[in-house]
C-alpha positions as CSV (number, residue, x, y, z in Angstrom):
1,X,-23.2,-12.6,-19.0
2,X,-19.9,-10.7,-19.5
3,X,-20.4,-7.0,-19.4
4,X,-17.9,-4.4,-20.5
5,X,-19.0,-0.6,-19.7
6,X,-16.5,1.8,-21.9
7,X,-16.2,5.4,-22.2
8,X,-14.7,6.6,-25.2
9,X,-13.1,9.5,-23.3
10,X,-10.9,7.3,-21.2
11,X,-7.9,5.5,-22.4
12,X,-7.3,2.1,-20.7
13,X,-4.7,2.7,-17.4
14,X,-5.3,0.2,-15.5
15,X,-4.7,-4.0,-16.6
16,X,-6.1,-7.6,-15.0
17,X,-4.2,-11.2,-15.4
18,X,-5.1,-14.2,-14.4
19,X,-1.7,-16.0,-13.3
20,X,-1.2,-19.2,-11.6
21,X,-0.4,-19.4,-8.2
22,X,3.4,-20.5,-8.3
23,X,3.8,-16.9,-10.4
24,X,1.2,-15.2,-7.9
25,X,3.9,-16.3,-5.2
26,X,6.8,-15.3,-7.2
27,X,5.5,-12.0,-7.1
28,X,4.7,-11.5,-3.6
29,X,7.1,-13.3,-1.8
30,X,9.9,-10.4,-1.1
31,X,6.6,-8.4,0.2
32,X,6.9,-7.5,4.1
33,X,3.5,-9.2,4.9
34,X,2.7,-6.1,7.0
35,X,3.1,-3.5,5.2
36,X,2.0,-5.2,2.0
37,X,-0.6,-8.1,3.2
38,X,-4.3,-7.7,4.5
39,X,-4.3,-10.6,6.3
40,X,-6.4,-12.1,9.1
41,X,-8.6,-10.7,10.8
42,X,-10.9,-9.8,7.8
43,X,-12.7,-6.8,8.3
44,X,-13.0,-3.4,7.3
45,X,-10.4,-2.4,10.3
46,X,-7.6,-4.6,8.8
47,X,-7.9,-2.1,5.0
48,X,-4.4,-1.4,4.2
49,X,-3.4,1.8,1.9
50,X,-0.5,1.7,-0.2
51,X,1.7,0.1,-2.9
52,X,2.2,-3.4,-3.9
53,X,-1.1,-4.8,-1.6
54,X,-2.1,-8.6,-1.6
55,X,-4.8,-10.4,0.2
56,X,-5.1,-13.8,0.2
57,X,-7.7,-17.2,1.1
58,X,-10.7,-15.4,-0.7
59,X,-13.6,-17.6,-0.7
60,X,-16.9,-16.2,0.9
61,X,-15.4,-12.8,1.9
62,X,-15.7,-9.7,-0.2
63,X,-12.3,-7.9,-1.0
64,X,-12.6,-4.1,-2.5
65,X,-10.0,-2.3,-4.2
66,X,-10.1,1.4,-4.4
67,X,-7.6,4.0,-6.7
68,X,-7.6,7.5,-7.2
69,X,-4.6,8.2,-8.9
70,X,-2.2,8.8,-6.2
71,X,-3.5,6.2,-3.7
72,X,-4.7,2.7,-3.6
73,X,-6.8,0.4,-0.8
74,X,-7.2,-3.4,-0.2
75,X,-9.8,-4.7,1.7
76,X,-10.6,-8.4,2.9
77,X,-14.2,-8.3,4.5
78,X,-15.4,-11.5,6.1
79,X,-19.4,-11.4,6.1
80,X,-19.6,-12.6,9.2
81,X,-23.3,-12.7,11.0
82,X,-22.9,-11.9,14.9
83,X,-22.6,-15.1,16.2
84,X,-19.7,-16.2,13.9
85,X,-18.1,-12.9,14.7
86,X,-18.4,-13.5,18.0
87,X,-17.0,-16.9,18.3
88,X,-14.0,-15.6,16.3
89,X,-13.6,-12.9,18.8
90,X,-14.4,-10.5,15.8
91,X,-16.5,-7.6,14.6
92,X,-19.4,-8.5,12.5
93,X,-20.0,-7.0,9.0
94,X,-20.8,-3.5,9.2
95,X,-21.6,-2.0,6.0
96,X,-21.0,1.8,7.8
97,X,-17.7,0.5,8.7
98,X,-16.6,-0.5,5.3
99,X,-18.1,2.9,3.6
100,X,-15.8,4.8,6.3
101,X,-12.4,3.0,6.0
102,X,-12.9,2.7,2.0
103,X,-13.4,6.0,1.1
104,X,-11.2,7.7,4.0
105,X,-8.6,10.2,2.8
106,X,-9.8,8.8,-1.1
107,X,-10.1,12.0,-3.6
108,X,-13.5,11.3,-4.7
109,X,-13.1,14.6,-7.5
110,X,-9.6,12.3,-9.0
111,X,-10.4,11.9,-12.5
112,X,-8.6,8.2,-12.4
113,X,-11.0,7.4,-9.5
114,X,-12.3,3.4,-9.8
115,X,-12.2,0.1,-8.0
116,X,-12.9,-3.5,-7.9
117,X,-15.4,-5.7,-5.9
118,X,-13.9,-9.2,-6.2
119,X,-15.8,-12.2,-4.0
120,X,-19.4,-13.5,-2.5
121,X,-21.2,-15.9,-2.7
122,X,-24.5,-16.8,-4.9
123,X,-24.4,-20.1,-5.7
124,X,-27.7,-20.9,-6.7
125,X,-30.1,-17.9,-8.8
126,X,-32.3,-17.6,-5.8
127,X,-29.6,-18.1,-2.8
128,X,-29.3,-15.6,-0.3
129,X,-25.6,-16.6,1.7
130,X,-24.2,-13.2,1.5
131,X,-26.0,-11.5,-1.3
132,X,-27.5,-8.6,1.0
133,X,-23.8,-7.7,1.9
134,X,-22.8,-8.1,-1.7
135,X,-25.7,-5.2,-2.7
136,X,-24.6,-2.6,0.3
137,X,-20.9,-2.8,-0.5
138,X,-21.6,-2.4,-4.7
139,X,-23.8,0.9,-3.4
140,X,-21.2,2.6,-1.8
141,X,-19.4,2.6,-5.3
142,X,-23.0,3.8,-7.0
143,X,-23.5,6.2,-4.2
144,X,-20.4,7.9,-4.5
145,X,-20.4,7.6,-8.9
146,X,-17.0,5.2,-8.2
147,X,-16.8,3.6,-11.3
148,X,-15.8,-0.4,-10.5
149,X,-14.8,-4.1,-12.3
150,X,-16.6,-6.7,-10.5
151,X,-16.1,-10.4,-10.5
152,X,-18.9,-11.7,-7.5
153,X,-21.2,-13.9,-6.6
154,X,-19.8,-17.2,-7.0
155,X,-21.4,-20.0,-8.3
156,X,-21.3,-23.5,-7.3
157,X,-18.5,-24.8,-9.3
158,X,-18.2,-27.7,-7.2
159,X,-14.8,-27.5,-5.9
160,X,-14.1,-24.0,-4.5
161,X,-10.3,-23.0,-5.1
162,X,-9.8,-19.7,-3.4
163,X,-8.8,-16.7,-4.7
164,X,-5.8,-14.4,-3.7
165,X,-4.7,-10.5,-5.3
166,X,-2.2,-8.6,-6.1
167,X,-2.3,-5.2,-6.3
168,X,1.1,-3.5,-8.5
169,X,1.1,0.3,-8.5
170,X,4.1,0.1,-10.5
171,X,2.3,-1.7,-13.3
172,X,-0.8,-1.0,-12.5
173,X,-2.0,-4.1,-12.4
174,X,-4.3,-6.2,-10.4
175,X,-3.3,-10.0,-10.5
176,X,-5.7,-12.3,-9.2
177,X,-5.1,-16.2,-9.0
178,X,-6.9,-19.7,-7.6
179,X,-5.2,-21.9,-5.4
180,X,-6.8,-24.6,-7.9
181,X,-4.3,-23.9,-10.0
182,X,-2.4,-26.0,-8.3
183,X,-1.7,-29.5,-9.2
184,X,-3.2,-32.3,-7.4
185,X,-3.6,-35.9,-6.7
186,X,-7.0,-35.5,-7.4
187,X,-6.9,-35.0,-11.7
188,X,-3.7,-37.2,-11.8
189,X,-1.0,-34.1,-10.7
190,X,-2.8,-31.8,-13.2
191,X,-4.1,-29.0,-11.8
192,X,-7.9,-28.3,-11.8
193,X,-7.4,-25.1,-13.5
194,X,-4.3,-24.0,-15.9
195,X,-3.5,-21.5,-17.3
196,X,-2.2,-21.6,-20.8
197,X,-0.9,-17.7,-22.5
198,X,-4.6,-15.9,-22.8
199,X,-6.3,-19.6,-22.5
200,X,-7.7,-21.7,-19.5
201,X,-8.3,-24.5,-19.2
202,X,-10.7,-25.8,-16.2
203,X,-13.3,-28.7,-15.4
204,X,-17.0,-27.6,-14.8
205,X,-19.3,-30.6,-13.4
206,X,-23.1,-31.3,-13.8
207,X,-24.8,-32.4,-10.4
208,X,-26.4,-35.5,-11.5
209,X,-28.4,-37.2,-8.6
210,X,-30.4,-40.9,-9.1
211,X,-30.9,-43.6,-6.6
212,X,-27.3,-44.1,-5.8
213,X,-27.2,-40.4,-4.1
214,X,-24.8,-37.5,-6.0
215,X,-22.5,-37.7,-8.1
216,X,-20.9,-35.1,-10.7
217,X,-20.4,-35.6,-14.5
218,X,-16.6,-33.3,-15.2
219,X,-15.8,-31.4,-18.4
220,X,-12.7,-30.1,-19.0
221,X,-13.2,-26.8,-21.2
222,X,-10.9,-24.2,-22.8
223,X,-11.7,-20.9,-22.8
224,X,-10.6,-17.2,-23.0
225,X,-10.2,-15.7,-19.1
226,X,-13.5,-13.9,-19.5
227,X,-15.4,-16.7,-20.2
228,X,-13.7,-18.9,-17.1
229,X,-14.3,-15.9,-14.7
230,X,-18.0,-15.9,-15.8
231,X,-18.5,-19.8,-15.6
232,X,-17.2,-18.9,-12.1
233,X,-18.6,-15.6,-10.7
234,X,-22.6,-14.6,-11.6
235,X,-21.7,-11.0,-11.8
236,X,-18.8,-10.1,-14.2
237,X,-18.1,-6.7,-15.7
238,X,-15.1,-4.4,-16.8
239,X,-15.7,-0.8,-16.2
240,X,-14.0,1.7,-19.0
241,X,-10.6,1.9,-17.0
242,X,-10.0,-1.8,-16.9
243,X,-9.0,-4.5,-19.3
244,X,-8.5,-8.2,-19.2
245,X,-5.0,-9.3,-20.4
C-alpha cells in the first residue's frame, strides 16, 4: 500500500521521476565516474559525498541517500553474508559500518534533514533473503528522527530489471530508472517497462503451475508511477519533503 507521510509545516523541496534509461544516461554520461559514481565494490566504504551522485546495477543491494541541506550521500550496500564477501574478496554487511559512514559529518539539527532507502529484497510475504538488513538500515533513520522515502523490498515481478540513481543537487532531484526500460527481443523490441509523461506502462505475470511445470500468464497494465513502484517494491512511502513527479 502507498503511503504518503506529510507535514503541513514543510513545503515540498525535494522531487522523484521515473525516467527511462536512455534519458537516465543522458544525464550522467558527462559525470567523472569517480567523483560522481558509487560503483563497485558495494559497501558502506565505497559512500560517496557530494553533488550530482549516481549508483548503478541495483538489484538485491540496498542504496541510502542522505541530505541535510548543504550536503548529500550515496550509498550502494551489497548484503553480502561472509562467505559471499569473502569469495568476492569483500567486507560483509556491517550494519555499524553503514550507521558510521552515513551519518559522518551529516548535521543531524538541519531542518532540511531526510533521505531515501531504495532496494531489498522480499519477494514472497514471509521471505527472509535480506529483510533483517532491510530493518537495521531503516532504524538508523528512526534512531536518529531522519525523516526518509522508501521504495524496498522487492517483489517477485518475474523479470528483475535493475535499478540505477541519480542524485541532482542542482534540481534537487533524485532520478531513478530500470534497465527494463529498455527494449528487447523478448516483447517484440518493446521494452518491458515504458514510460509514457506521468504514465507507465509494464507487464506483471501470474505464476501458473500444472502438470506441464511453470509457466507465467503476462498483463500489460497502465498505471500512474506510484502504483508501478508499489506493484514492484512491498514497502513504498513519500515522507513530507518528497514528491512523485
Amino acid at each position: 500500500m502507498f503511503m504518503e507521510i506529510r507535514n503541513n509545516s514543510i513545503s515540498f523541496q525535494s522531487k522523484i521521476k521515473f525516467i527511462d534509461a536512455k534519458t537516465f544516461k543522458n544525464k550522467t554520461r558527462h559525470l567523472n565516474p569517480k567523483k560522481h559514481e558509487v560503483g563497485w565494490p558495494w559497501t558502506a566504504d565505497t559512500m560517496k559525498q557530494g553533488k550530482n551522485l549516481f549508483t548503478t546495477g541495483l538489484m538485491d543491494c540496498i542504496a541510502v541517500v542522505i541530505k541535510d541541506g548543504n550536503r548529500t550521500k550515496l550509498g550502494h550496500i551489497a548484503t553480502f553474508n561472509q562467505k559471499q564477501a569473502r569469495d568476492t574478496h569483500q567486507r560483509g554487511f556491517r550494519i555499524a559500518n553503514v550507521k558510521h559512514r552515513l551519518l559522518e559529518n551529516v548535521n543531524l539539527q538541519s531542518e532540511n534533514l531526510h533521505g531515501y532507502i531504495i532496494g531489498g529484497f522480499e519477494l514472497n510475504p514471509n521471505d527472509k533473503n535480506n529483510a533483517k538488513h532491510l530493518k537495521k538500515v531503516k532504524n538508523i533513520f528512526d534512531e536518529n528522527f531522519i525523516p526518509y522515502t522508501i521504495f524496498a523490498a522487492r517483489k517477485d515481478v518475474h523479470y528483475f530489471g535493475k535499478f540505477s540513481l541519480f542524485f541532482s543537487n542542482k534540481e534537487d532531484t533524485l532520478y531513478i530508472t530500470n534497465s527494463l526500460t529498455k527494449p528487447n527481443i523478448r516483447n517484440k523490441n518493446n521494452a518491458e517497462i515504458e514510460i509514457n509523461g506521468d504514465t507507465v506502462e509494464y507487464n506483471t505475470y501470474k505464476k501458473i503451475r500444472d502438470k506441464n511445470g511453470t509457466t507465467y500468464k503476462c498483463t500489460r497494465q497502465r498505471t500512474g508511477v506510484k502504483e508501478f513502484l508499489e506493484s514492484q517494491f512491498r514497502e513504498v512511502s513519500l515522507c513530507s519533503f518528497d514528491e512523485l513527479i
